[in-house]
C-alpha positions as CSV (number, residue, x, y, z in Angstrom):
1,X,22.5,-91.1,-90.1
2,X,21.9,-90.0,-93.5
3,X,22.2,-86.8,-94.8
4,X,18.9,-84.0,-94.0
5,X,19.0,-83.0,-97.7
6,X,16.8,-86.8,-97.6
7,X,13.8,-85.2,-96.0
8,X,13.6,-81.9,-97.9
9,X,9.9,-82.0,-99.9
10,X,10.7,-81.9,-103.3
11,X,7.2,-80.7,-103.6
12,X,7.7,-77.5,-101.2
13,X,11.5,-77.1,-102.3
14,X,11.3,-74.9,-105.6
15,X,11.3,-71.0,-104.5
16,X,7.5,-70.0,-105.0
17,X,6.0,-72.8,-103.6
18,X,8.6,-72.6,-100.5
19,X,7.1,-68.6,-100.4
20,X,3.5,-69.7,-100.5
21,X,3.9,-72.4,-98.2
22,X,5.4,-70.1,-95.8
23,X,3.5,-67.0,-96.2
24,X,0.2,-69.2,-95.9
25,X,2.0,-70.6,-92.8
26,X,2.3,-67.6,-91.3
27,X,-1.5,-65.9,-92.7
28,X,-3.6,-68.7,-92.2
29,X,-5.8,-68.4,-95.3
30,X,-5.0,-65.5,-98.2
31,X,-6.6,-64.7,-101.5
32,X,-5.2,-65.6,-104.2
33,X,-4.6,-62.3,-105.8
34,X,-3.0,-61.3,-103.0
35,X,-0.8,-64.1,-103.0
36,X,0.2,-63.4,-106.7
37,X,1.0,-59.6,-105.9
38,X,3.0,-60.6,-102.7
39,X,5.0,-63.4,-104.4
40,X,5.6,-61.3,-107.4
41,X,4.3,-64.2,-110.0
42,X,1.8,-64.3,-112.9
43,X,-1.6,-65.6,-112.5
44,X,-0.5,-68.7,-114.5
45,X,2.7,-69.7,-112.5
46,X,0.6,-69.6,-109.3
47,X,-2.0,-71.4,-110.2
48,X,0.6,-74.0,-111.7
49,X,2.0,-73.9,-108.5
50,X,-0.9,-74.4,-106.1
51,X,-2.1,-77.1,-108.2
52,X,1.1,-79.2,-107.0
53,X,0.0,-78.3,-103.8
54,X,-3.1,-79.0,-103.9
55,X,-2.6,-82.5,-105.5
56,X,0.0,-83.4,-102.9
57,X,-2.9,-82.5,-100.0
58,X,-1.2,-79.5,-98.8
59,X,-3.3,-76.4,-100.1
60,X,-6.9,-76.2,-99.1
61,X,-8.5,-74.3,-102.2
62,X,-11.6,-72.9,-101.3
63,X,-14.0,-70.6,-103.8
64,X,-16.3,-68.0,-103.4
65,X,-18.0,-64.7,-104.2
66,X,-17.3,-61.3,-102.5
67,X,-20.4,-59.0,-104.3
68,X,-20.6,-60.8,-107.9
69,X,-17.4,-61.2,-108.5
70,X,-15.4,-64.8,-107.8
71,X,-12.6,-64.9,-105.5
72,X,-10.3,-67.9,-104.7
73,X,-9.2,-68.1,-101.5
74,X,-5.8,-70.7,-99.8
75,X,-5.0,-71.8,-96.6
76,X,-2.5,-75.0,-95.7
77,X,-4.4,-78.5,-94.8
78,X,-3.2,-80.2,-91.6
79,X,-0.7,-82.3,-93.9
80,X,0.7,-79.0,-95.8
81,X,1.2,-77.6,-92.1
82,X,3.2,-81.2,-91.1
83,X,5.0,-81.5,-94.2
84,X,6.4,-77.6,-94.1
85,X,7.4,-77.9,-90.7
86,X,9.3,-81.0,-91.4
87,X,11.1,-79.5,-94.8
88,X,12.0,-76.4,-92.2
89,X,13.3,-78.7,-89.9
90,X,15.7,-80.5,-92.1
91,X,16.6,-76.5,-93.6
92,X,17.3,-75.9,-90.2
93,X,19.4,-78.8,-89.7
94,X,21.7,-78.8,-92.5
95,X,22.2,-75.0,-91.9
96,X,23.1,-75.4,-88.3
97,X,25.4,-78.6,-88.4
98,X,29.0,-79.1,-89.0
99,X,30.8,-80.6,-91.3
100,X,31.4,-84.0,-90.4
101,X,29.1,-83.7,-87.7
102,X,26.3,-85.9,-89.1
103,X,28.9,-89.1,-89.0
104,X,29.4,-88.3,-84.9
105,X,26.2,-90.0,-82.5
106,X,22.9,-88.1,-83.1
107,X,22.9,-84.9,-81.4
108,X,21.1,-81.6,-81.2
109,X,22.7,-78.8,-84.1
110,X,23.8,-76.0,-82.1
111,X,24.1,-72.4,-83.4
112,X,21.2,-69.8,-85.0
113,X,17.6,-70.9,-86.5
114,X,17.4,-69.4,-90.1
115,X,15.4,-66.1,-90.3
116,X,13.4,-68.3,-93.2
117,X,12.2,-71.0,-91.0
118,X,11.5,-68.9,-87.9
119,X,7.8,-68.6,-87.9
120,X,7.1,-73.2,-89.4
Protein backbone atom coordinates (compact mmCIF):
# COMPACT_ATOMS: atom_id res chain seq x y z
CA UNK A 1 0.00 0.00 0.00
CA UNK A 2 1.45 3.21 -0.63
CA UNK A 3 1.62 5.95 1.42
CA UNK A 4 -1.95 8.43 1.76
CA UNK A 5 0.27 11.52 1.39
CA UNK A 6 -0.17 10.04 -2.73
CA UNK A 7 -3.78 11.14 -2.85
CA UNK A 8 -3.59 14.51 -1.22
CA UNK A 9 -4.78 17.26 -4.10
CA UNK A 10 -2.04 19.31 -4.60
CA UNK A 11 -4.55 21.63 -5.89
CA UNK A 12 -6.75 21.78 -2.53
CA UNK A 13 -3.52 21.31 -0.34
CA UNK A 14 -2.09 25.02 0.17
CA UNK A 15 -3.98 26.63 3.39
CA UNK A 16 -6.57 29.13 1.63
CA UNK A 17 -7.62 26.98 -0.91
CA UNK A 18 -7.97 23.99 1.78
CA UNK A 19 -10.26 26.98 3.79
CA UNK A 20 -12.33 27.86 0.82
CA UNK A 21 -12.89 24.43 -0.24
CA UNK A 22 -14.08 23.66 3.09
CA UNK A 23 -15.94 26.55 4.06
CA UNK A 24 -17.80 26.31 0.58
CA UNK A 25 -18.22 22.63 1.59
CA UNK A 26 -19.92 23.34 4.43
CA UNK A 27 -22.04 26.84 2.89
CA UNK A 28 -23.07 25.60 -0.25
CA UNK A 29 -22.57 28.83 -2.36
CA UNK A 30 -20.90 32.24 -0.61
CA UNK A 31 -20.03 35.58 -2.04
CA UNK A 32 -17.02 36.31 -2.62
CA UNK A 33 -16.54 39.21 -0.33
CA UNK A 34 -17.62 37.27 2.21
CA UNK A 35 -15.22 34.72 1.52
CA UNK A 36 -12.36 37.23 1.47
CA UNK A 37 -13.37 38.69 4.96
CA UNK A 38 -13.88 35.13 6.44
CA UNK A 39 -10.51 33.76 5.09
CA UNK A 40 -8.76 36.80 6.11
CA UNK A 41 -7.04 37.34 2.33
CA UNK A 42 -6.81 40.20 -0.06
CA UNK A 43 -9.07 40.52 -2.99
CA UNK A 44 -6.01 39.54 -5.23
CA UNK A 45 -4.91 36.25 -3.44
CA UNK A 46 -8.47 34.94 -3.60
CA UNK A 47 -9.12 35.52 -6.75
CA UNK A 48 -5.60 33.91 -7.61
CA UNK A 49 -6.81 31.20 -5.65
CA UNK A 50 -10.26 30.43 -7.08
CA UNK A 51 -8.83 30.70 -10.40
CA UNK A 52 -6.84 27.30 -9.59
CA UNK A 53 -10.06 26.11 -8.68
CA UNK A 54 -11.91 27.01 -11.09
CA UNK A 55 -9.41 25.74 -13.85
CA UNK A 56 -9.15 22.31 -12.10
CA UNK A 57 -13.30 22.17 -12.28
CA UNK A 58 -13.83 22.45 -8.72
CA UNK A 59 -15.30 26.12 -8.07
CA UNK A 60 -18.50 27.04 -9.86
CA UNK A 61 -18.12 30.87 -10.45
CA UNK A 62 -21.25 32.42 -11.04
CA UNK A 63 -21.87 36.49 -11.54
CA UNK A 64 -24.51 38.68 -10.94
CA UNK A 65 -26.07 42.03 -9.80
CA UNK A 66 -27.71 42.58 -6.39
CA UNK A 67 -29.31 46.49 -7.12
CA UNK A 68 -26.52 47.94 -9.74
CA UNK A 69 -23.81 46.76 -8.19
CA UNK A 70 -21.85 43.37 -9.40
CA UNK A 71 -21.45 40.58 -7.12
CA UNK A 72 -19.56 37.24 -7.60
CA UNK A 73 -20.79 34.55 -6.08
CA UNK A 74 -18.83 30.42 -5.41
CA UNK A 75 -20.15 27.20 -4.75
CA UNK A 76 -18.11 23.70 -5.29
CA UNK A 77 -19.01 21.67 -8.74
CA UNK A 78 -19.84 17.94 -8.18
CA UNK A 79 -15.97 17.21 -8.93
CA UNK A 80 -14.75 20.00 -6.28
CA UNK A 81 -17.22 18.13 -3.84
CA UNK A 82 -15.43 14.49 -4.89
CA UNK A 83 -12.08 15.68 -5.00
CA UNK A 84 -12.37 17.46 -1.26
CA UNK A 85 -13.84 14.51 0.17
CA UNK A 86 -11.17 12.37 -1.13
CA UNK A 87 -8.08 14.89 0.02
CA UNK A 88 -10.13 14.68 3.60
CA UNK A 89 -10.04 11.19 3.45
CA UNK A 90 -6.49 10.58 2.88
CA UNK A 91 -5.98 13.68 5.93
CA UNK A 92 -7.97 11.46 7.84
CA UNK A 93 -5.99 8.53 7.13
CA UNK A 94 -2.58 9.53 7.70
CA UNK A 95 -3.74 11.26 11.00
CA UNK A 96 -5.37 8.26 12.34
CA UNK A 97 -2.80 5.38 11.40
CA UNK A 98 0.18 4.08 13.04
CA UNK A 99 3.37 3.94 12.27
CA UNK A 100 4.24 1.02 10.45
CA UNK A 101 0.71 0.32 10.13
CA UNK A 102 0.45 1.03 6.37
CA UNK A 103 3.02 -2.09 5.65
CA UNK A 104 0.41 -4.55 7.80
CA UNK A 105 -2.83 -5.96 5.34
CA UNK A 106 -5.31 -3.11 4.51
CA UNK A 107 -7.32 -2.24 7.36
CA UNK A 108 -9.70 0.38 8.69
CA UNK A 109 -7.46 3.37 10.89
CA UNK A 110 -8.86 3.38 14.16
CA UNK A 111 -8.85 6.39 16.60
CA UNK A 112 -10.54 10.24 16.27
CA UNK A 113 -11.72 11.96 12.79
CA UNK A 114 -9.87 15.44 12.66
CA UNK A 115 -12.08 18.38 13.86
CA UNK A 116 -10.85 19.86 10.10
CA UNK A 117 -12.38 17.15 8.08
CA UNK A 118 -15.52 16.57 10.19
CA UNK A 119 -18.12 18.27 8.10
CA UNK A 120 -16.26 16.69 3.87
Amino acid sequence: MSHPRHRLDARIHTPVRFSLMAALAATGEAEFKVLRETLEVSESLLSQHVRVLDEAGYVHVRKGYVGKRPRTWLSLTRAGTDAFEEHCEALRVISTTPVGALNEPASEPQGPVPASCDSA
